[in-house]
Structures are given as C-alpha cells and as structure tokens.
VMD Tcl script that draws the C-alpha trace (Angstrom):
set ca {
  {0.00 0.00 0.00}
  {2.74 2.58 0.81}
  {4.01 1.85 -2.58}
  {1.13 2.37 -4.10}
  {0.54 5.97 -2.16}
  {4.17 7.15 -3.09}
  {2.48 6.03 -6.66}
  {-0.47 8.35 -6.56}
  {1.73 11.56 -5.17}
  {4.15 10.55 -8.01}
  {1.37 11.49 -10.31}
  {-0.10 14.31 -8.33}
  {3.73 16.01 -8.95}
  {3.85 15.07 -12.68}
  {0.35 16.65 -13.36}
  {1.85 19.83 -11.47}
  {4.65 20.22 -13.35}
  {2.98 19.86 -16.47}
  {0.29 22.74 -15.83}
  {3.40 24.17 -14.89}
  {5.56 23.57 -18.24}
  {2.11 24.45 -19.75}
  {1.13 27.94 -18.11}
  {4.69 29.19 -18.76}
  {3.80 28.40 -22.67}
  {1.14 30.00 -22.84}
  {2.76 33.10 -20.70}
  {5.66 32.86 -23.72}
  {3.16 33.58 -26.23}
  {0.93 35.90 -24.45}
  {3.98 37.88 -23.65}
  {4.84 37.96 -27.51}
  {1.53 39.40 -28.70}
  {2.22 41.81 -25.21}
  {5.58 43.07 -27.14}
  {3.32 43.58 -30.33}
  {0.34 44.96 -28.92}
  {2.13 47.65 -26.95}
  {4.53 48.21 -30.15}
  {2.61 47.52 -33.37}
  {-1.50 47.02 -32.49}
  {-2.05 49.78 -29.82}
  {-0.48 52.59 -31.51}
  {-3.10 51.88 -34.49}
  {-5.63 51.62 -32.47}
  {-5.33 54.45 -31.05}
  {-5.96 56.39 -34.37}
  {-9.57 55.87 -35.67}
  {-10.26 56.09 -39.50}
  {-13.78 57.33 -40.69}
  {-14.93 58.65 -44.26}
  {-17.49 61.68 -44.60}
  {-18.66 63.01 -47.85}
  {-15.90 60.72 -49.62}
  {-13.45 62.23 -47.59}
  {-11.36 59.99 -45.37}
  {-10.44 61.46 -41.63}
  {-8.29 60.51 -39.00}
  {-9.18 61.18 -35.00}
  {-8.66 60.07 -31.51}
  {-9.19 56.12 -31.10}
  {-9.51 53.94 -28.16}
  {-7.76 55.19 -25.50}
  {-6.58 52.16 -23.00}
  {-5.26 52.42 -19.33}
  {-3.45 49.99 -17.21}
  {-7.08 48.14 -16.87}
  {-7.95 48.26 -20.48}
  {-4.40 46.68 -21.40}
  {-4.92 44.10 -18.99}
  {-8.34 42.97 -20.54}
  {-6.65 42.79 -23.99}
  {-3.78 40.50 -22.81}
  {-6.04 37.96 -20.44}
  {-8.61 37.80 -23.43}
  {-5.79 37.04 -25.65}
  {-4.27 34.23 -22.96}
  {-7.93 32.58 -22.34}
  {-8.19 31.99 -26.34}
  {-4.94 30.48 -26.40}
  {-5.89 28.37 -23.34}
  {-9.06 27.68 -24.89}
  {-7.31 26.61 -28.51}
  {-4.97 24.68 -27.57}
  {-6.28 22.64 -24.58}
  {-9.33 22.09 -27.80}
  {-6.47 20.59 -30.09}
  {-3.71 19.07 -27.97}
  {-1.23 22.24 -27.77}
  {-0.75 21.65 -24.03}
  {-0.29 17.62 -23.39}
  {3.39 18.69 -22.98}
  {5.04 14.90 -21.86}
  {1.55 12.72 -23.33}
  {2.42 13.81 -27.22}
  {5.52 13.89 -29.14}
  {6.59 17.48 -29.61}
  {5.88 17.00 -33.20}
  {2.33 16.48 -32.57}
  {2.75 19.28 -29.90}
  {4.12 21.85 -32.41}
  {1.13 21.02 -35.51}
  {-1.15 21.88 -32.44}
  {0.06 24.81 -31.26}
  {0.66 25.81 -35.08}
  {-3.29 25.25 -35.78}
  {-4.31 26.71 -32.25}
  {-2.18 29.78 -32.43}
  {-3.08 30.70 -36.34}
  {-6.62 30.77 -35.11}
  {-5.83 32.93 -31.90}
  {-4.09 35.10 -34.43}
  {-6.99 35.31 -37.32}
  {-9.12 35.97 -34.05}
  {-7.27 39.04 -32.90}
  {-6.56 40.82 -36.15}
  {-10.30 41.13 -36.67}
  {-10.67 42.07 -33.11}
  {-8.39 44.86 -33.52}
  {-9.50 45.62 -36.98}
  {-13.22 46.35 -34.86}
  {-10.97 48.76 -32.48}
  {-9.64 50.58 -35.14}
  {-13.00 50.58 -36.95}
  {-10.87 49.85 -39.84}
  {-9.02 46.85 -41.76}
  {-5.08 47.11 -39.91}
  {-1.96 45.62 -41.70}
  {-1.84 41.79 -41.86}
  {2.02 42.05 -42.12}
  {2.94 42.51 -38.36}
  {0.46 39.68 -37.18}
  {1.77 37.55 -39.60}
  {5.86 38.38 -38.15}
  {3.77 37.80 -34.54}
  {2.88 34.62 -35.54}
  {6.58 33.78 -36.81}
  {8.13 34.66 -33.33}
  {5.56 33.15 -31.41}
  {6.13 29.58 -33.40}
  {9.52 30.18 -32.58}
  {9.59 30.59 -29.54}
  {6.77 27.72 -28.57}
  {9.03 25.31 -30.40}
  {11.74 26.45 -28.25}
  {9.75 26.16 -25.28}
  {8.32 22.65 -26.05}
  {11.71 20.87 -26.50}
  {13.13 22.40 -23.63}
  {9.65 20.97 -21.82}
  {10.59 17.99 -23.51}
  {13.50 17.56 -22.28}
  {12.61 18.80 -18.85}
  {10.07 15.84 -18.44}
  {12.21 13.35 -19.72}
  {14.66 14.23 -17.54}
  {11.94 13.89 -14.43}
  {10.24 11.27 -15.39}
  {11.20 8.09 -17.25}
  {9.40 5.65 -19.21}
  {6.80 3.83 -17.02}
  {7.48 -0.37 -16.75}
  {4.81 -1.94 -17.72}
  {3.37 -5.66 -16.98}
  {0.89 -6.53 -20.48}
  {-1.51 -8.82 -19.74}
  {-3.26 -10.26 -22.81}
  {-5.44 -13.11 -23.83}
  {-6.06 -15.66 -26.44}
  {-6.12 -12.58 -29.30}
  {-2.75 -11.44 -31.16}
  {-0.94 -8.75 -29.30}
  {1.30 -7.53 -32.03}
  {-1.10 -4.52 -32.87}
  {-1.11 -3.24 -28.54}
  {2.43 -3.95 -28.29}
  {3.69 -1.97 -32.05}
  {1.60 0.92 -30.28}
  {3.47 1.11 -26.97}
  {6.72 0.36 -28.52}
  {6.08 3.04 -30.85}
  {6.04 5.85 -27.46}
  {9.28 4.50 -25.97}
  {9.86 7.65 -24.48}
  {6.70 7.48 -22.31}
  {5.93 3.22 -22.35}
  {8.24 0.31 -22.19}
  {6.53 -3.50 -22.30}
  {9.14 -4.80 -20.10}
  {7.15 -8.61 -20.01}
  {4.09 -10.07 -21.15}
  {1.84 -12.77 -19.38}
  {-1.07 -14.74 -20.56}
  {-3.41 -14.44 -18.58}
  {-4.12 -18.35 -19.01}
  {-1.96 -18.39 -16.32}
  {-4.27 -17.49 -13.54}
  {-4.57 -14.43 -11.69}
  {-2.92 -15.33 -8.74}
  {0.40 -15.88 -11.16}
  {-0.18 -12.22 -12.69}
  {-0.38 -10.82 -9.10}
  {2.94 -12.92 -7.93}
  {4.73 -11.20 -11.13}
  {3.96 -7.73 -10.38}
  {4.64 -8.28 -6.77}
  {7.69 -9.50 -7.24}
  {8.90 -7.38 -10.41}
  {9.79 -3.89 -10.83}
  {7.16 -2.21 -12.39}
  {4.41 1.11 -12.88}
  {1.76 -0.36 -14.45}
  {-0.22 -3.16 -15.67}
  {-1.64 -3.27 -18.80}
  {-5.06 -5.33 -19.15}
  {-5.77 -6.01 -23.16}
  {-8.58 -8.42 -24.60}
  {-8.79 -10.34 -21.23}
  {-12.42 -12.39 -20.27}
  {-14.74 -10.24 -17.55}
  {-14.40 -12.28 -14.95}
  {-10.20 -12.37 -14.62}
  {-10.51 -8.62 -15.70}
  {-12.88 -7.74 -12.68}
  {-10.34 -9.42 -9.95}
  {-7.25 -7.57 -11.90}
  {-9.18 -4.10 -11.53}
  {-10.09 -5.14 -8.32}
  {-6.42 -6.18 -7.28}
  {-5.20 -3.11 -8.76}
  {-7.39 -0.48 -7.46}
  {-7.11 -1.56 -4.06}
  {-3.52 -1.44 -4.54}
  {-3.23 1.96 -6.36}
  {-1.78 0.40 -9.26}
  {-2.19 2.25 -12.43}
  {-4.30 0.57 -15.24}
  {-4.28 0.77 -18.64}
  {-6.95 -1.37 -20.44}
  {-9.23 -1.85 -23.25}
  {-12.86 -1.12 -23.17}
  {-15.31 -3.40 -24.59}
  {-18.59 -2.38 -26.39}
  {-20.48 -3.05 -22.96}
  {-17.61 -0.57 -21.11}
  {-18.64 1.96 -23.70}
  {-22.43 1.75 -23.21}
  {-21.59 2.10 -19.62}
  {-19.37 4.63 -19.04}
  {-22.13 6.68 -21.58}
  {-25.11 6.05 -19.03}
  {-26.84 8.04 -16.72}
  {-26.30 7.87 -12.94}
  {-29.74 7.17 -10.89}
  {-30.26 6.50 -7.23}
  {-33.51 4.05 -6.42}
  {-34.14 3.89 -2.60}
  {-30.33 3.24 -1.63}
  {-29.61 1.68 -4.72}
  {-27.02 3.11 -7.39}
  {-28.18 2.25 -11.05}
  {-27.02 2.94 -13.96}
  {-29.81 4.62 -17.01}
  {-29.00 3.31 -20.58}
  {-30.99 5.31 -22.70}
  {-33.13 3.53 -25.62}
  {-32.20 6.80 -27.50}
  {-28.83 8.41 -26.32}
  {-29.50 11.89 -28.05}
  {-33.10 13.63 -26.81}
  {-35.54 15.58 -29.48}
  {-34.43 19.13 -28.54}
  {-30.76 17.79 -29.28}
  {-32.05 16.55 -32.56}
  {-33.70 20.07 -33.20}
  {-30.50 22.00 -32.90}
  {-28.62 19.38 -34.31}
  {-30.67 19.67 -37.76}
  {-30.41 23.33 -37.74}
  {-27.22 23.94 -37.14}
  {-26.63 21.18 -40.18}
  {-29.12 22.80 -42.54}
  {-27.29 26.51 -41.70}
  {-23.81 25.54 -41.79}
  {-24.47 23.39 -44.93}
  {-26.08 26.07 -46.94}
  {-22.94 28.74 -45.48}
  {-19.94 26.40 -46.57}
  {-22.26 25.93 -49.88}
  {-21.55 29.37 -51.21}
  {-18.26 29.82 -49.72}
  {-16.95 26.37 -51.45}
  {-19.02 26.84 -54.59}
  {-15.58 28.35 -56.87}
  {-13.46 25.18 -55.16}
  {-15.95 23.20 -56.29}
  {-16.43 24.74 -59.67}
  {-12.88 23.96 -60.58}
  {-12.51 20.76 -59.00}
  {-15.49 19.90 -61.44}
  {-13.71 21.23 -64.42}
  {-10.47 19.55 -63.37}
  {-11.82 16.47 -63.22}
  {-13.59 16.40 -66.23}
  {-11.37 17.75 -68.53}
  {-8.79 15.54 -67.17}
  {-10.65 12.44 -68.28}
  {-13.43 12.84 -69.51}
  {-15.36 10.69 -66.71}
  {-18.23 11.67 -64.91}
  {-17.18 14.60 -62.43}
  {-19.66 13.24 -59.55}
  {-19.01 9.48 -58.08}
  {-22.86 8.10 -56.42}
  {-22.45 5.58 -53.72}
  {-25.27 3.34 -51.58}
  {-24.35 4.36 -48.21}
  {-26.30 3.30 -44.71}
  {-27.45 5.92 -42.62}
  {-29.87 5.84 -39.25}
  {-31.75 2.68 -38.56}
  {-29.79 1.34 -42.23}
  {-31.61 3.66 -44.16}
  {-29.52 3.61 -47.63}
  {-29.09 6.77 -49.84}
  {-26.47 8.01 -52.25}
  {-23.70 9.75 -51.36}
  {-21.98 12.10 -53.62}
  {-18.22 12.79 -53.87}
  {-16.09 14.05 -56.58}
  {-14.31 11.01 -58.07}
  {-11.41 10.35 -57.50}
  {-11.07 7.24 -58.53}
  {-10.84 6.01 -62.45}
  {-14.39 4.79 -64.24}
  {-13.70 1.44 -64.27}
  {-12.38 1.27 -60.12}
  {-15.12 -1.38 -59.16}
  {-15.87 -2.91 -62.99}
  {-15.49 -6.28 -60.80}
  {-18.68 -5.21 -59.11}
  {-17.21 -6.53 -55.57}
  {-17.24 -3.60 -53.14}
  {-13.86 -2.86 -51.43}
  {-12.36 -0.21 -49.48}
  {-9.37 2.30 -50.52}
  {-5.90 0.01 -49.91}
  {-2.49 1.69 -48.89}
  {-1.10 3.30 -52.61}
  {-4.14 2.12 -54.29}
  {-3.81 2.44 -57.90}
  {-7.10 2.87 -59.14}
  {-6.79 7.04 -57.47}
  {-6.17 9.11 -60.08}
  {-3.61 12.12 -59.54}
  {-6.06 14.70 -59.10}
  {-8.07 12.13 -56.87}
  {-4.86 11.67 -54.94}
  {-4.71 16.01 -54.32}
  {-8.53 16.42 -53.90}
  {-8.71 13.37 -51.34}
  {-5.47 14.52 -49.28}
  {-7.04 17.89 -48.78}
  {-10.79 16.86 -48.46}
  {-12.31 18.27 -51.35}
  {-13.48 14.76 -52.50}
  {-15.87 15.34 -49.54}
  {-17.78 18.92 -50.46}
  {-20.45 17.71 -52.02}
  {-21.76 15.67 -49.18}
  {-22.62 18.99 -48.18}
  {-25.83 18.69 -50.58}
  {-26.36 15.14 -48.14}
  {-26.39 17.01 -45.31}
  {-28.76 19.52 -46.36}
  {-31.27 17.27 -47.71}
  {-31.32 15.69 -44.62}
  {-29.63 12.36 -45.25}
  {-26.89 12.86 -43.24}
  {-25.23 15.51 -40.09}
  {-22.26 17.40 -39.95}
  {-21.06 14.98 -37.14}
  {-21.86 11.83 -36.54}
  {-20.12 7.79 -37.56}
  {-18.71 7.59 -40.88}
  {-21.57 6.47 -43.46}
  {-20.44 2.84 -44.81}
  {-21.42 0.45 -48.21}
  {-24.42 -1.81 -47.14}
  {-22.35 -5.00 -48.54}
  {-19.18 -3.85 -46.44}
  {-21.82 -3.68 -43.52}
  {-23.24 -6.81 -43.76}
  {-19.22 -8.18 -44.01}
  {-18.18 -6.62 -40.60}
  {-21.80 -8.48 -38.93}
  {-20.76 -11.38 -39.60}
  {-17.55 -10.85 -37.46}
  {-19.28 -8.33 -34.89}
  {-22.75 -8.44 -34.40}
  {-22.18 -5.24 -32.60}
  {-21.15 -3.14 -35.41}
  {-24.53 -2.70 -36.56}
  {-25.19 -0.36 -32.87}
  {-23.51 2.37 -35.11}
  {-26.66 2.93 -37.71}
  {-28.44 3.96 -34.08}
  {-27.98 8.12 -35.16}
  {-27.42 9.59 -38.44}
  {-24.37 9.20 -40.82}
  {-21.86 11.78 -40.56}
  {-19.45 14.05 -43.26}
  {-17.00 13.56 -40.24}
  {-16.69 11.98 -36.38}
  {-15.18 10.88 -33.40}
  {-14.07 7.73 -35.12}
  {-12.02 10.39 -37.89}
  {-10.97 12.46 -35.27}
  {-9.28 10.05 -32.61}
  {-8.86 7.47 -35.19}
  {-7.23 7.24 -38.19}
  {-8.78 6.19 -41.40}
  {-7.01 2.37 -41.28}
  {-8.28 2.00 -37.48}
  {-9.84 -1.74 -37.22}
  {-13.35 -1.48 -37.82}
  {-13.74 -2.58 -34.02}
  {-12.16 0.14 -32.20}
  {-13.60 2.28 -34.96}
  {-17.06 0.97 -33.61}
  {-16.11 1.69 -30.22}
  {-15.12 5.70 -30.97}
  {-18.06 5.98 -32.61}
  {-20.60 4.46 -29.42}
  {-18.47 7.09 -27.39}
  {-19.66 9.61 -29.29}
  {-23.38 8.31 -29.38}
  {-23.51 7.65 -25.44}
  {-21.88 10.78 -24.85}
  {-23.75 12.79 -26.97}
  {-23.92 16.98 -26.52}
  {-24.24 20.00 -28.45}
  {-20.62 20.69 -27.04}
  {-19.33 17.63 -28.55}
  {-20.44 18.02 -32.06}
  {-18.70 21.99 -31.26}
  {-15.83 20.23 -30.40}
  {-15.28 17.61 -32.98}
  {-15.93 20.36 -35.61}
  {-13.13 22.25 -34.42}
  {-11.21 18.72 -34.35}
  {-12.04 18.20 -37.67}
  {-10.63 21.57 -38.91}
  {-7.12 20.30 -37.82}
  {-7.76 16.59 -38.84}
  {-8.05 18.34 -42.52}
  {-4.00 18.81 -42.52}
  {-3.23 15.54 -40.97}
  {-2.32 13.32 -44.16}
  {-2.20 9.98 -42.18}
  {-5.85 10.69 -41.78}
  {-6.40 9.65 -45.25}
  {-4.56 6.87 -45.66}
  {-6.20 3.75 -46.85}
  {-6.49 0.70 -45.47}
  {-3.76 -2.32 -45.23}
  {-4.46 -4.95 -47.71}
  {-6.95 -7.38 -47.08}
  {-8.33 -5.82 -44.02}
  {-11.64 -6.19 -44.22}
  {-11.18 -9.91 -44.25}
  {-8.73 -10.32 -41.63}
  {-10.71 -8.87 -39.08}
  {-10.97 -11.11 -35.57}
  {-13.98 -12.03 -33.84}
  {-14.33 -9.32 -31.23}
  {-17.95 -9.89 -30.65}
  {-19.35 -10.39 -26.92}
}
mol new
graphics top color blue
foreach p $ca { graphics top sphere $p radius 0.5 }
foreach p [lrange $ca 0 end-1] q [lrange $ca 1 end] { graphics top cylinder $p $q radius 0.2 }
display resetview
C-alpha cells in the first residue's frame, strides 16, 4: 500500500509540473503578442479612420489604461488556453513534440486570425496583416523552443513507465507496435497470458519492478479481480474497453431507494438535441455551400477535362436505422475502379486514385459535395462515418455489434475520424463511434468540428487501409 501511495503523489507532482511547463507556454506567447500589442496594435488603435462626404479622416481612437491593457492580454491568454487545450497544444510529456508543435501551429493561427479582426473592430478599420503575420513567426519560434526544452525537462523527471501486459487468447502484435512506438513514455518490459491465472499475474507484479499493468482483450471475470487487485492497490491501469464498457461509461447515474443504477438510454441523443442538431446542419451546410461553390467549380472542371469521366461518383451508403441513400463525392477514382462489381475499401497506394483524386482526397475536397447530403437531410455534420451496405453486412458477420452504429445519423466527419485514423480496425472504430453516441452533446459536435478543422492537414488521416483488411478482421464480438 505505501508503494502504491508514493504512486499516486508521483502522479499528483507530474500533473503539477505539467500545468506548470504548460502555463509558462502559454505566458511565452501571451507575452509575444504583449511586445506587439504595446509596439505595433495599440499605436493603431489608437488612431480611428472614418470617411465623410468621400473624404477619409483621422481622429482620436480607443484610449486604454493599465485596466484596459490588462483585458486585452487575459482575453488574448484565455483563447490560447481555450485553442490549444481544444487541439492538444498543451499535453506537454503525453504527445511527441511534433504532434505538440502542428497543435500549437493550428491553435495559435486561429488565436491570431481571431485578434486581427478584433483589432480591426478597435480601429473601426481593416489594420496591416504584415505585423500579425511576423507575430505569428516569433511566437512559433519561440513555442518550439519552449516545447523541446519541456521535452527535455520531463524526460529528464520522469522516465518511461514499466509496464506488466496482460493479454489473452487474441494477437498482441497490434497493442504492443503501439506502446513500442512511445518509448519515451511506455516500455513493455514482459508479457503474461493471462491463461496463467490471476494469482500468477499478481505474484509477477509483486515481485517485479514495475508502474503499471496493462489489461488487453482479457475475459470479464479475470478482468474484474485484476481491476479489483489493482485499485485496491493503487496500481495504475491501462486497459481496453469493450462495447459493454462503452455503453456504460455513456449512461446516466440514478439512485432508487439506496440503490445506485445505472440509465441506458433507448435513445442516447433527446428531441431538442435533434432540433439543434438539424439546424445547425441545414445553416452551416447552406454557409460552406456558397463559400466552397468556386473550389468546387474547378474541381469539377479539373476532373472532367482531365478524363473525360463523370465529375460526380454516387455511392449506396447506410445511414440511421440502415436507411440507404447516395452519397456524392467528386471522383477520385478512375471509371472502371469497381468494374469487378465486388465492393472494397481504398488500400495503402491504391492504384485505381487518379492524380487529381490523390490532391482532392489529401485535402478533403473529394468530400464537399456531401454537403448537398447534409442539407437534404440524409446525413449531419457529425456523426459515424456512413459505410457500403455489402461492407456492412461483411463486418456483422464478425461483430454483431457493429450494426449499434446505424443507431444516429451518418456523418461528413466523427469521433471515429478524429481520434482514429482512417485504417483503425473497424472494431475500435465501432467503439469511438458508441463514445460519441452515449456521450452525446451539443458541445461535442462543437468540439469535434473544431477537431475536424485540424484533422483536414493531418495526411495519415487519409490513408487507406492495409491490404486485405476487411477480411482479416478477428472475432471481437461479446
């Protein structure tokens, strides 16, 4: 037990220090746009430019005082906070600084955009893009500075966490790539089948040297006396959730008498969520319309002058309760891609993408004319990825479950696309997307559309699926 309290103050220190390592990056940056503001943005707004009778004038601006300046720096620091807790920016020590640096890169671009147009309202005038553009410069500078010297920092403080893997009758190759792949935060240092017995997994961590346990694809029953073992013992946990966990951990918390019970809804999302959900889909549908409509007035020429082919590709798709409708997506595929009839997803380098399909799928434009989906009412903005009928009927047959997906409508994008990637296993794709239906808000589908926005510039998003896939799933049913 005293072990397992140093344990849990271990990881009360580590989460200080990295609100630490995190509030002194977004001080760095605040205290960039401070040097700018005072230097470059006050000084214009401080001049106000107004037109009479054609004639342009200049006069007294805003006038700010120690208060004022105050307000404009701790609104600035709360949409940074905001941004990049939203996409990641401040895991400093749980991502690779990489994956840091595209995050603060997205986050602090928006921030910027943000605060030009804020002081363009002060000025009561457009203001040069130049200087906010040089801000943004330093600013990635110096948070890429600041992020490998974090780096380093935790590193330093913290090492890789031992861990015990405890797996099952199912391959382990996939869990263990993944945790090898974050050596710098994960190391497998032994594996035991849980075949073994409990008591044996209990003797090994007892008598090894190690942080963690990891539980993966185990049966209920030896799962429930590991948790048990562990949480008694403080022991951190790592573990896979199965489809039940998910429907779970979505439900809703009642007390009967002196009884806790737990609510699982026969419809996870209630009728005034539906109402804003459809209106928000038939606004934002109609909005990106005509801002799209020249993108997708050359991506139409492009594609048919390039071959000649049709310049629209119509697909069967599934949506709620496996209602089937066409898609439509600018091919990007040649004519003849599925002359075989037999219905298959993208593969890794898949030769039947043309080059322009290649461009227009890496940057999403493939997907803009789902927006006429959406605002027919076939589909949301947010919501599981619509699949192929025949593709649907495949997965069944290997997991019953996967058909608890068609429960809400089809979505142009979703938690699957945003925490997955697009050659996740059709399982734990089916699991991200129950999370989002038992966990269902109007803050969610806010949050996975900002999500989304950085998702569009993250190629390995698009990448298609190994070959053979489909087919090689496992039978993960319960």
């Amino acid at each position: 037990m005293t072990a397992g309290m140093n344990s849990v103050r271990g990881e009360n220190v580590k989460r200080m220090i990295v609100l630490i390592l995190s509030f002194f990056d977004l001080a760095i940056l605040t205290g960039v746009y401070a040097v700018f503001w005072f230097t470059r943005f006050y000084p214009v707004v401080r001049v106000r430019r107004f037109s009479a009778n054609g004639v342009i004038y200049f006069a007294e601006g805003l006038k700010f005082y120690f208060r004022g300046h105050l307000l404009i720096l701790f609104i600035y620091f709360v949409l940074l906070w905001f941004f990049l807790g939203t996409y990641g920016g401040l895991r400093i020590g749980y991502l690779k600084v990489p994956d840091l640096f595209f995050s603060q890169i997205f986050a602090i671009v928006i921030v910027n955009v943000l605060t030009y147009f804020q002081t363009s309202l002060m000025r009561n005038w457009v203001v040069d893009v130049w200087p906010y553009l040089i801000m943004t410069g330093a600013e990635l500078a110096a948070t890429l500075l600041w992020l490998l010297v974090s780096a380093a920092i935790y590193r330093r403080i913290f090492p890789p966490r031992r861990l015990l893997l405890v797996h099952g009758t199912h391959p382990i190759e996939e869990i263990h790539r993944k945790f090898e792949s974050r050596k710098d935060k994960y190391t497998i240092t032994q594996l035991v089948d849980i075949g073994m017995g409990v008591p044996e997994v209990e003797r090994l961590y007892e008598e090894g040297d190690f942080d963690a346990i990891v539980i993966w694809d185990v049966p209920t029953t030896e799962r429930n006396l590991l948790l048990k073992y562990c949480y008694g013992r403080n022991i951190r946990i790592y573990t896979s959730p199965k489809i039940s966990d998910v429907l779970i951990k979505g439900s809703e918390q009642m007390h009967l008498f002196d009884t806790p019970i737990f609510l699982i809804r026969e419809q996870s999302i209630r009728a005034e969520q539906l109402f804003i959900k459809r209106v928000s889909d038939i606004v934002l549908s109609l909005l990106l319309l005509i801002i799209a409509s020249p993108i997708m007035l050359v991506t139409a020429l492009i594609i048919h002058f390039t071959d000649g082919g049709p310049v629209l590709y119509r697909q069967i798709r599934c949506t709620k309760g496996m209602k089937e409708f066409q898609i439509l997506k600018f091919r990007s595929m040649r004519v003849d891609a599925e002359k075989d009839g037999v219905a298959r997803l993208a593969e890794k380098n898949d030769s039947r993408i043309t080059p322009v399909g290649r461009f227009i799928r890496s940057v999403r434009i493939d997907e803009l004319p789902q927006l006429f989906n959406i605002l027919k009412g076939e589909m949301s903005f947010i919501g599981p990825r619509p699949e192929r009928p025949e593709i649907i009927r495949e997965y069944v047959k290997k997991m019953p479950e996967f058909i608890f997906r068609t429960q809400v409508k089809a979505g142009l994008a979703g938690y699957a696309q945003v925490y997955g990637k697009y050659n996740t296993t059709p399982y734990d794709k089916l699991k991200l997307d129950l999370t989002y239906v038992e966990n269902y808000s109007i803050w969610l589908d806010l949050k996975l559309m900002l999500l989304t926005l950085k998702i569009l510039f993250t190629p390995e998003a698009t990448e298609g699926v190994e070959a053979g896939q489909v087919t090689a799933q496992k039978d993960h049913s319960e």
